[in-house]
N, CA, C and O atoms as a GROMACS GRO file, in nm:
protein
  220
    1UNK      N    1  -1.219   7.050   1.564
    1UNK     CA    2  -1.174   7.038   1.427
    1UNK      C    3  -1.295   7.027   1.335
    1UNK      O    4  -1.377   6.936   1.341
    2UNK      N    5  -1.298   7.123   1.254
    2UNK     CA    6  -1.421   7.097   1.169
    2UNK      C    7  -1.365   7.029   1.005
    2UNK      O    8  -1.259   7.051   0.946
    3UNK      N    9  -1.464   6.955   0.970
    3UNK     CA   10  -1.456   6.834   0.861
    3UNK      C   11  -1.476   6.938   0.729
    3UNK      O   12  -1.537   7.043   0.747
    4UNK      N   13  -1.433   6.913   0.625
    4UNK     CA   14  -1.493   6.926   0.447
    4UNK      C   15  -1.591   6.847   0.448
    4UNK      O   16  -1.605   6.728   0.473
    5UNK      N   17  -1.685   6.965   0.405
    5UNK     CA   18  -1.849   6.825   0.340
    5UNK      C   19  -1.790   6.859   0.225
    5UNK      O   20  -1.716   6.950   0.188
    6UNK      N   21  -1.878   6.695   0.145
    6UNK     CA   22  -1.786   6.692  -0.007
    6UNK      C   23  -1.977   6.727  -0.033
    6UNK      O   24  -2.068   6.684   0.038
    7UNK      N   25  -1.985   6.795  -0.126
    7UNK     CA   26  -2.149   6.817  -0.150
    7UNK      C   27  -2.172   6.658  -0.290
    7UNK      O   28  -2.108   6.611  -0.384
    8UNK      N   29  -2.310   6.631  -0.214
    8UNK     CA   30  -2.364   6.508  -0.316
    8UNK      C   31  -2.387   6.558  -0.436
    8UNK      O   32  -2.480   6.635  -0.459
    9UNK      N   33  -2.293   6.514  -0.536
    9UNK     CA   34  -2.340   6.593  -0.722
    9UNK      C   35  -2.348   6.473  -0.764
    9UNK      O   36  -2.258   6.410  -0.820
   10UNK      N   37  -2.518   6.414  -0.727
   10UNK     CA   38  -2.543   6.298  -0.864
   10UNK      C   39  -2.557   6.324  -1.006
   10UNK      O   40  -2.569   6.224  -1.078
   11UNK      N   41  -2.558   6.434  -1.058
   11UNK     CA   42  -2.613   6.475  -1.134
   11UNK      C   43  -2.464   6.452  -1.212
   11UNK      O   44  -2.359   6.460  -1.148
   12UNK      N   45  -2.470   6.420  -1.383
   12UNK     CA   46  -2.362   6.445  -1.456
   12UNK      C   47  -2.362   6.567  -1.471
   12UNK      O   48  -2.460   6.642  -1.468
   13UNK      N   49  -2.208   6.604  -1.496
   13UNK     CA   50  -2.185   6.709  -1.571
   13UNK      C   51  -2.237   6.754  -1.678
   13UNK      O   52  -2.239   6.875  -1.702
   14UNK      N   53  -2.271   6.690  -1.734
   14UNK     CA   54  -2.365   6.730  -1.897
   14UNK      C   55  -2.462   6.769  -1.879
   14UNK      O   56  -2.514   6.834  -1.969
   15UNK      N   57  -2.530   6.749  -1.761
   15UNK     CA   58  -2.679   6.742  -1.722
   15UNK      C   59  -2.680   6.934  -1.672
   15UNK      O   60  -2.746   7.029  -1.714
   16UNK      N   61  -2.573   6.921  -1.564
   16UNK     CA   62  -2.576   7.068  -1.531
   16UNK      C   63  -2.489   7.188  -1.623
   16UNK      O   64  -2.460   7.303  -1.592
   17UNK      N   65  -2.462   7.116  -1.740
   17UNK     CA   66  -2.371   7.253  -1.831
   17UNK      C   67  -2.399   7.181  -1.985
   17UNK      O   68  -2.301   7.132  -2.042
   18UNK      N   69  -2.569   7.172  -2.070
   18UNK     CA   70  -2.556   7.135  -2.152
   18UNK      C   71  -2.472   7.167  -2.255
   18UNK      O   72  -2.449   7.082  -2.341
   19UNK      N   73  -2.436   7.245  -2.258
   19UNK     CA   74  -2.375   7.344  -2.357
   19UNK      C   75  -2.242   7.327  -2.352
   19UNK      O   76  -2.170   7.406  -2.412
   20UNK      N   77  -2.179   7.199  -2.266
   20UNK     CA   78  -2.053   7.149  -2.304
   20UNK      C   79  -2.082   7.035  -2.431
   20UNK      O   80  -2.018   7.023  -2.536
   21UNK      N   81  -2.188   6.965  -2.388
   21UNK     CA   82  -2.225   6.890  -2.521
   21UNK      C   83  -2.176   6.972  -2.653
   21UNK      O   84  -2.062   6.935  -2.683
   22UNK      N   85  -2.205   7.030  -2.704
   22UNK     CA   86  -2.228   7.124  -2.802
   22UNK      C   87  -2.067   7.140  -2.825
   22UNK      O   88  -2.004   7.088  -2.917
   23UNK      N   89  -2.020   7.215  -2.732
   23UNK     CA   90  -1.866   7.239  -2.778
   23UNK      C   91  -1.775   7.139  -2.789
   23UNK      O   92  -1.669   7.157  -2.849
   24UNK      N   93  -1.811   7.002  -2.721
   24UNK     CA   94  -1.695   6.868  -2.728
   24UNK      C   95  -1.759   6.827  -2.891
   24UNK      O   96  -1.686   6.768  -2.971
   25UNK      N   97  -1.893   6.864  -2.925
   25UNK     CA   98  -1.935   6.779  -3.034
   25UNK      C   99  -1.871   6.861  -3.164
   25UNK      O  100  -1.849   6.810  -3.273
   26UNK      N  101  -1.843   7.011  -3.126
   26UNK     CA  102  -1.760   7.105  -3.240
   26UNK      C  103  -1.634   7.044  -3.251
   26UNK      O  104  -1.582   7.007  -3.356
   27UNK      N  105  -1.583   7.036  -3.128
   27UNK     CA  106  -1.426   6.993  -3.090
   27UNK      C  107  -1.392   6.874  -3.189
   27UNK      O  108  -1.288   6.868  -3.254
   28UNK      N  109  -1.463   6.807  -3.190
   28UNK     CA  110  -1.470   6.597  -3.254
   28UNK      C  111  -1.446   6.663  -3.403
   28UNK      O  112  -1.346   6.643  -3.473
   29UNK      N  113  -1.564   6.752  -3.437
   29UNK     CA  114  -1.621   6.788  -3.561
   29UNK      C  115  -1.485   6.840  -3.626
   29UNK      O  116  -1.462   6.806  -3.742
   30UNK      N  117  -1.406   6.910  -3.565
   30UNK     CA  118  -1.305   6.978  -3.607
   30UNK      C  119  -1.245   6.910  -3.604
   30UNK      O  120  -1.254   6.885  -3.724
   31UNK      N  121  -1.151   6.818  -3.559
   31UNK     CA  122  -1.043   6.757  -3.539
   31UNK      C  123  -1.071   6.598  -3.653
   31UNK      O  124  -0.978   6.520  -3.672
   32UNK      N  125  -1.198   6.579  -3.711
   32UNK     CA  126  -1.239   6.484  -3.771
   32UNK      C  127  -1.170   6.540  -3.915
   32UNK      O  128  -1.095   6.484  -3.994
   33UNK      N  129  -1.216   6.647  -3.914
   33UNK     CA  130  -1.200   6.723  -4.045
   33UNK      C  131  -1.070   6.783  -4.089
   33UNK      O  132  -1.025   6.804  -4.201
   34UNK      N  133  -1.019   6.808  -3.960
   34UNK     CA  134  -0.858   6.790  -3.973
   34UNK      C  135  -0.780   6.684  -3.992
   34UNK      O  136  -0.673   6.705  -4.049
   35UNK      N  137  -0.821   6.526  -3.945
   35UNK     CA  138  -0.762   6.412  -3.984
   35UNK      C  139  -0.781   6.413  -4.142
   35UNK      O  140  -0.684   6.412  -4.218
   36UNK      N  141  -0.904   6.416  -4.182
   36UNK     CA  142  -0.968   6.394  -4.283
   36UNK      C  143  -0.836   6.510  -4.374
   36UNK      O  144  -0.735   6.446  -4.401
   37UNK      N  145  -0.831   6.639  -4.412
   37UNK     CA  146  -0.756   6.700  -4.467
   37UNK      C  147  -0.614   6.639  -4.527
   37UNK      O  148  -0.546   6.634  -4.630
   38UNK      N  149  -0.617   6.602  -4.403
   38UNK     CA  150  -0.432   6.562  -4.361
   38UNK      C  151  -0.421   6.488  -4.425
   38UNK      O  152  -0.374   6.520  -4.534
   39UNK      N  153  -0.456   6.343  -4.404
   39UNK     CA  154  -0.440   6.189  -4.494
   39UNK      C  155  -0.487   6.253  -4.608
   39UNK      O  156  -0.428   6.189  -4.695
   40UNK      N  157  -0.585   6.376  -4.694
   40UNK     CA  158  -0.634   6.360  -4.852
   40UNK      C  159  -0.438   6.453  -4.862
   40UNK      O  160  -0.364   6.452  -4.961
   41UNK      N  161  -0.417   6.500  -4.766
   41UNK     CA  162  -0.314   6.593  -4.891
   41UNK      C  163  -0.174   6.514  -4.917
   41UNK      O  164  -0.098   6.530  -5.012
   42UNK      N  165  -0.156   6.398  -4.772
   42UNK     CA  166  -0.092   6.308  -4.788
   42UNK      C  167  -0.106   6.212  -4.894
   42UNK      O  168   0.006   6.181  -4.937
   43UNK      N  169  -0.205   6.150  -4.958
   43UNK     CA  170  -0.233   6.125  -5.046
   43UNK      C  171  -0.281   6.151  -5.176
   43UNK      O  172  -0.366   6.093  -5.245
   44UNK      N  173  -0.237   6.212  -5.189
   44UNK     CA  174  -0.306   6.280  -5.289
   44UNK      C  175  -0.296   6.196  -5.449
   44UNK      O  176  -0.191   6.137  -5.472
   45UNK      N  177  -0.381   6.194  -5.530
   45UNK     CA  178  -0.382   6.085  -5.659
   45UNK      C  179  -0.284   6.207  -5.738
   45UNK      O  180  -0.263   6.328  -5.733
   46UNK      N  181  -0.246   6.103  -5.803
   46UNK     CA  182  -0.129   6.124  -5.933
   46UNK      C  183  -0.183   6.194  -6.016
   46UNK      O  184  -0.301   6.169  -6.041
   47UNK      N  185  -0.117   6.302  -6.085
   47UNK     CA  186  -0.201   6.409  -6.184
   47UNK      C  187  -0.180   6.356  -6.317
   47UNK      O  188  -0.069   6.314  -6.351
   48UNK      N  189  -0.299   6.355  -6.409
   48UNK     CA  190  -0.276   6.242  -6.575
   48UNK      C  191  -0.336   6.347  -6.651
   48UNK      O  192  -0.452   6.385  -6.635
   49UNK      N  193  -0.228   6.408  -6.760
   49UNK     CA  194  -0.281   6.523  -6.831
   49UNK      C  195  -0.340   6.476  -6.938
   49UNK      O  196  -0.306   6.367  -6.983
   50UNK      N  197  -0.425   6.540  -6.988
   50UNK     CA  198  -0.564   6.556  -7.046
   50UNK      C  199  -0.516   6.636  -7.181
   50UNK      O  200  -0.489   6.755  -7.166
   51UNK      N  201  -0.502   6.580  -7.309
   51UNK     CA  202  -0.523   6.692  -7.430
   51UNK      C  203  -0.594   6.694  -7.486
   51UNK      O  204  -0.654   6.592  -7.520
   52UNK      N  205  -0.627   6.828  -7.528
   52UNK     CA  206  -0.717   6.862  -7.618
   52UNK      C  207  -0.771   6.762  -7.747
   52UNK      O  208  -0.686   6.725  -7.827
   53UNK      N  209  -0.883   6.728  -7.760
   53UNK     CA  210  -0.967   6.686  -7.865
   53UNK      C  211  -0.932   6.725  -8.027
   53UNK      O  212  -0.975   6.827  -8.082
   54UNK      N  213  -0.865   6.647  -8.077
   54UNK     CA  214  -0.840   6.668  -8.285
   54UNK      C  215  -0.923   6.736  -8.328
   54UNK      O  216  -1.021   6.663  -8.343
   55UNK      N  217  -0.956   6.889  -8.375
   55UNK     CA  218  -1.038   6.928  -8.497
   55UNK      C  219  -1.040   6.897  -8.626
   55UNK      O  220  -1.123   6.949  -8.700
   0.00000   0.00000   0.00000
């Protein structure tokens, strides 16, 4: 009967695929900016009209 070697990966993941860094840090970036959108349109301030200046 032969065994599974599990191979030794000390190494993080980040270490061997920097370039996931990069895309989880877009991912955050986006989804920050989507919270951010959301709550301004949910809130949005009350509109106070403005007239023109007396000549």
């Amino acid at each position: 009967m032969q065994t599974l070697s599990i191979p030794n990966n000390s190494e993080p993941m980040f270490v061997k695929r920097p370039w996931l860094i990069i895309v989880f840090a877009f991912l955050l970036l986006i989804a920050a900016w989507t919270a951010l959108i959301t709550i301004a349109v949910k809130h949005t301030p009350e509109r106070i009209e403005v007239s023109a200046p007396a000549k």
